[in-house]
C-alpha positions as CSV (number, residue, x, y, z in Angstrom):
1,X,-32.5,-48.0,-23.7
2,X,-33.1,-49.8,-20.5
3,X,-34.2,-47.6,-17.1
4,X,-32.8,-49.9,-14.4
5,X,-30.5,-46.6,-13.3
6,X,-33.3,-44.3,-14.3
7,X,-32.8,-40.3,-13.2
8,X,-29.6,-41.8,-10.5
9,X,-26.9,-39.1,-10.8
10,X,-23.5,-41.0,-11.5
11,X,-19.7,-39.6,-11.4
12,X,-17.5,-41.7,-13.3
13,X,-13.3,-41.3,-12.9
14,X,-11.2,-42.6,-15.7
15,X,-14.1,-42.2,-17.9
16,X,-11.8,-41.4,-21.3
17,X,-11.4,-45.3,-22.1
18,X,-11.2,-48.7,-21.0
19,X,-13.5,-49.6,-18.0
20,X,-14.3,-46.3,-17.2
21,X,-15.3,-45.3,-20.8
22,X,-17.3,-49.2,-21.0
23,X,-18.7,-48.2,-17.6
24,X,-20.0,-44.4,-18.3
25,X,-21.5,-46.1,-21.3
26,X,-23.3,-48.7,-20.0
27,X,-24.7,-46.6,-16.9
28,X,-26.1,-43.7,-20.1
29,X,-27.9,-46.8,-21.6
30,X,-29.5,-47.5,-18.5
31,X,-30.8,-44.4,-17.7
32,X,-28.2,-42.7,-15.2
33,X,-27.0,-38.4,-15.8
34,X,-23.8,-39.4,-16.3
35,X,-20.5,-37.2,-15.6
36,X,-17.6,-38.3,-17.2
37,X,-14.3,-37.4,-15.5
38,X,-10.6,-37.5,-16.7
39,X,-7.1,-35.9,-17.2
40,X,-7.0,-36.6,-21.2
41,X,-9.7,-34.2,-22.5
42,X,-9.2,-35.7,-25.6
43,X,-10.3,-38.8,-25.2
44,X,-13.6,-36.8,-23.1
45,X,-14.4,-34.7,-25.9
46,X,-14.5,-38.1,-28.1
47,X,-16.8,-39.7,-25.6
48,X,-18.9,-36.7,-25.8
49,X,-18.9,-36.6,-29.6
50,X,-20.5,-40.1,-29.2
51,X,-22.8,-39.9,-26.4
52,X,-24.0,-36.2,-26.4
53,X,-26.2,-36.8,-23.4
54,X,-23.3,-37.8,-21.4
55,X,-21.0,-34.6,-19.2
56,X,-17.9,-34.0,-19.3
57,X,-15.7,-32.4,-17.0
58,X,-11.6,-32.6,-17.6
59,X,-10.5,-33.5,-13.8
60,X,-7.1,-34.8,-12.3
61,X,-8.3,-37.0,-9.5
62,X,-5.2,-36.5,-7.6
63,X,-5.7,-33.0,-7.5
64,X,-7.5,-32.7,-4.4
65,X,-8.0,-29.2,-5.0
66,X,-9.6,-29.7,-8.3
67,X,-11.9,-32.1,-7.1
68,X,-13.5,-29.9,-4.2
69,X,-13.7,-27.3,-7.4
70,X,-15.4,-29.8,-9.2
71,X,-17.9,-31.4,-6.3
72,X,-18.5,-27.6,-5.4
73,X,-20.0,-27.3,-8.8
74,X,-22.4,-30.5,-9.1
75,X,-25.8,-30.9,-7.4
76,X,-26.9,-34.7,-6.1
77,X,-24.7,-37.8,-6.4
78,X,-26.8,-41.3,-6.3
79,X,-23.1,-43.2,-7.4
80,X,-19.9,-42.4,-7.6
81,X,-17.5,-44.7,-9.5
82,X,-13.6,-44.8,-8.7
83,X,-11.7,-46.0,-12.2
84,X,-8.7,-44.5,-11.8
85,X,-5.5,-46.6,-12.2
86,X,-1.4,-47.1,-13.5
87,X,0.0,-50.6,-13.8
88,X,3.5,-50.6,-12.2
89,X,5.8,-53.7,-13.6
90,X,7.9,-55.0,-11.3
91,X,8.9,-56.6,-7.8
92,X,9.9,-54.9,-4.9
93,X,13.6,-54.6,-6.1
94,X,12.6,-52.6,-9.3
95,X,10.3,-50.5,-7.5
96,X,11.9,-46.9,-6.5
97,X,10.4,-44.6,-3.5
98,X,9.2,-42.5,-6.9
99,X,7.4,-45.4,-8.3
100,X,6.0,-46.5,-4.8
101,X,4.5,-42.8,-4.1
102,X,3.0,-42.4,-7.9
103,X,1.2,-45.5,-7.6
104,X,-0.4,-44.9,-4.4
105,X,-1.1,-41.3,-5.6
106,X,-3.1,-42.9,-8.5
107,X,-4.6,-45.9,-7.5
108,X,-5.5,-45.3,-3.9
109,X,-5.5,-41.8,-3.2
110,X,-7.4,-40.1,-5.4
111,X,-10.0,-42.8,-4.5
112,X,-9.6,-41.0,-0.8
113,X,-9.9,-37.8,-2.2
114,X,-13.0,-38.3,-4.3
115,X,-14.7,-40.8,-1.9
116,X,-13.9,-37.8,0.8
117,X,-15.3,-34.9,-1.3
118,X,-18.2,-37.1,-2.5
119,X,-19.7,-38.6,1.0
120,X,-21.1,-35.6,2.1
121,X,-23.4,-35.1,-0.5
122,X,-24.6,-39.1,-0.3
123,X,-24.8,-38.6,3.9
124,X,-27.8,-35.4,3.1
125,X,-29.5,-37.5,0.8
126,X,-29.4,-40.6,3.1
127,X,-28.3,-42.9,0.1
128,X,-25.8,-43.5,-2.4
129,X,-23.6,-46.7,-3.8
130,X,-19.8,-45.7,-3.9
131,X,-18.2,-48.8,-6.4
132,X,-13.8,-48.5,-6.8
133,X,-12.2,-50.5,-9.1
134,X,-9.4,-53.1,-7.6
135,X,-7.5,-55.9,-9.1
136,X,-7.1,-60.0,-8.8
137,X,-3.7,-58.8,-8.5
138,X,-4.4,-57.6,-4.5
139,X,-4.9,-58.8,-1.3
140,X,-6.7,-61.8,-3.2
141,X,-4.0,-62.9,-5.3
142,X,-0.3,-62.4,-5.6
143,X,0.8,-62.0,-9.3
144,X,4.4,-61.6,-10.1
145,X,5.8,-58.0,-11.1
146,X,3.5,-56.5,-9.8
147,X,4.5,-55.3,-5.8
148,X,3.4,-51.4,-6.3
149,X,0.2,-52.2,-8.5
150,X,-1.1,-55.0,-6.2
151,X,0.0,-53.5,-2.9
152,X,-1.8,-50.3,-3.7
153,X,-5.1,-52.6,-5.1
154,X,-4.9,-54.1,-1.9
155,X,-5.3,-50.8,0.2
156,X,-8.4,-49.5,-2.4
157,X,-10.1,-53.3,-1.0
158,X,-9.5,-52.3,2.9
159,X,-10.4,-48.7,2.0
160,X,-13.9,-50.2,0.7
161,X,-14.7,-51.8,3.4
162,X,-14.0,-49.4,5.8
163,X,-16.0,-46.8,4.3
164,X,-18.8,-49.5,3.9
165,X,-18.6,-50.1,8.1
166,X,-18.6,-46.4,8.8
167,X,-21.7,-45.7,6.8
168,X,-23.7,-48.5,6.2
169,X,-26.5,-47.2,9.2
170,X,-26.8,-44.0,6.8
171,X,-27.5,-46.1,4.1
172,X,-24.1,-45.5,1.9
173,X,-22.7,-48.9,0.4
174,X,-19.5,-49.1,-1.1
175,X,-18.1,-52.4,-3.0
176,X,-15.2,-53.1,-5.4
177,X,-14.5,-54.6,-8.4
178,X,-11.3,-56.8,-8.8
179,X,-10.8,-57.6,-12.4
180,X,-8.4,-59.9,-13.8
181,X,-6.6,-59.6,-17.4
182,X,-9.3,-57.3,-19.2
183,X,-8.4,-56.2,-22.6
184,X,-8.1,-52.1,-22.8
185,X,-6.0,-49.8,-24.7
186,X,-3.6,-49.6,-20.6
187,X,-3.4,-53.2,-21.7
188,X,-2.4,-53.3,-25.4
189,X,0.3,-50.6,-24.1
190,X,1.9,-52.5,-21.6
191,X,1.8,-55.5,-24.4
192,X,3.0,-52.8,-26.9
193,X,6.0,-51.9,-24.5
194,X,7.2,-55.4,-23.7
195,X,10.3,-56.6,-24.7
196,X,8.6,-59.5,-26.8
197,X,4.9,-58.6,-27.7
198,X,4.0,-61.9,-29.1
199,X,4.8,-63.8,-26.1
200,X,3.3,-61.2,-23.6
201,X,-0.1,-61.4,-25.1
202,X,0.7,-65.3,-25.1
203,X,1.6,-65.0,-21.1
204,X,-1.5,-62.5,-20.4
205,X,-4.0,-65.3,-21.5
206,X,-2.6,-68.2,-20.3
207,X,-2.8,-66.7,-16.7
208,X,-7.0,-66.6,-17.3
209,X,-8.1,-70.3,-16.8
210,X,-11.2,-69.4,-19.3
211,X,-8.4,-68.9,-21.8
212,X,-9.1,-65.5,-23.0
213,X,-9.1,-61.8,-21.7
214,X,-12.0,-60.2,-20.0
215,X,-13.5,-57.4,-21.9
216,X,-14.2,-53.9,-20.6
217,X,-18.1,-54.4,-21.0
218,X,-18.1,-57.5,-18.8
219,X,-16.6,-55.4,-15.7
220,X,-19.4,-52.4,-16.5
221,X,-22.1,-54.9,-16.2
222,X,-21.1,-55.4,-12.3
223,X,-21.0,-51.8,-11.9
224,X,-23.7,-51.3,-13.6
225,X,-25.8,-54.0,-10.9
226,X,-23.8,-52.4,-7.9
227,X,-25.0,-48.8,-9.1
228,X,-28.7,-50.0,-9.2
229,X,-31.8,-50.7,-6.4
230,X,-31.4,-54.6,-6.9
231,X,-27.9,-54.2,-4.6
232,X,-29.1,-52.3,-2.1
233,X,-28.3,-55.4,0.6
234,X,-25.0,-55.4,-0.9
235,X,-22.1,-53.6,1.0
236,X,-18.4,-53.9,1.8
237,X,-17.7,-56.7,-1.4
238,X,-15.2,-56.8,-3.4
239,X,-16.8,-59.3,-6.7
240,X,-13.9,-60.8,-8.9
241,X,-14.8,-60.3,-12.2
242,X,-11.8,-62.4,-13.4
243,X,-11.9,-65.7,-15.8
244,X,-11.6,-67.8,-12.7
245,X,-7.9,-66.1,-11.3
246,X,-8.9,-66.9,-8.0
247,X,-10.3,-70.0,-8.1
């Protein structure tokens, strides 16, 4: 086990699989007191059963109630790490007021709530790295079917680097992550659910100029150098961690 994240106090949303699950991981092996966070307990208690060391905490990050519950409860906070996500499919024309206000809910407000709830503990200690997970599929890149999703990605890369402005003379950074095509269980759904499988995973690749998908372990190594000392001049970014999308 490395120490590069030695005795740093991590929250992790959306910890029950995919990047969030890669991410909790890789900040345990490192060294961090991790705290796992996410609506599907089962998939917490799993994490749990595999990584003992690591805490887990069933928590609806839309819930703002919940989370001031949950903050209320927890001591210091070095990082806090915003994983929480829904893919919408469609363009503007498919997308319904109900569709438009649950993927703002999910993707962009729940980051408010938790970056809101969390700040105050960073501001006493004078330090503390807030990292949100984005999307290619943003204000960096326009990708078809995908108005809600990318519009909403798009907001969580201006929310960054407000929060980085407002704070960066009390020594709080805050960057994002935009990933392209990664390859987690949200993915194989959404592959799953398509009307032709075989050609969706055919049309998911061929959009990464690399030629493959990204893999959840390849995002939590960013997060895992945004949570640590060595990015400590490093504020307000948002690093594409994408096969070369935006190129």
């Amino acid at each position: 086990m490395s120490t590069r994240l030695e005795n740093k106090n991590i929250i992790v949303t959306a910890a029950g699989q995919g990047i969030g699950k890669a991410t909790a991981i890789a900040f345990h092996k490192e060294g961090a007191n991790v705290t796992a966070t996410d609506l599907n307990e089962k998939t917490l208690i799993d994490l749990n059963k595999e990584f003992p060391e690591i805490k887990i905490c069933t928590l609806d990050s839309t819930d703002n109630a919940a989370i001031k519950t949950f903050v209320d409860g927890i001591g210091k906070v070095d990082v806090l790490f915003n994983a929480v996500g829904f893919v919408h499919h469609g363009t503007v024309l498919d997308c319904e007021e109900k569709d438009w206000d649950f993927s703002f809910n999910v993707n962009i407000k729940s980051m408010y709530f938790m970056c809101k709830a969390i700040l105050p503990k960073m501001l006493d200690q004078k330090k503390g790295s807030i990292i949100n997970i984005a999307s290619v599929a943003s204000s960096l890149k326009g990708v078809p079917n995908r108005f809600a999703y990318g519009t909403s990605k798009a907001a969580i890369i201006g929310l960054t680097k407000s929060i980085a402005a407002d704070f960066v003379k009390q020594n709080i950074r805050c960057n994002a992550i935009a990933p392209g095509t990664v390859f987690t269980p949200s993915w194989e759904d959404r592959v799953k659910q398509s009307e032709d499988p075989v050609q969706a995973k055919k049309d998911f690749i061929a959009r990464q100029p690399m030629g493959r998908l990204g893999t959840a372990d390849e995002i939590a190594s960013m997060a895992v150098y945004l949570a640590g000392d060595e990015s400590g001049f490093t504020t307000g970014n948002t690093f594409s961690v994408d096969g070369g999308m935006t190129i």
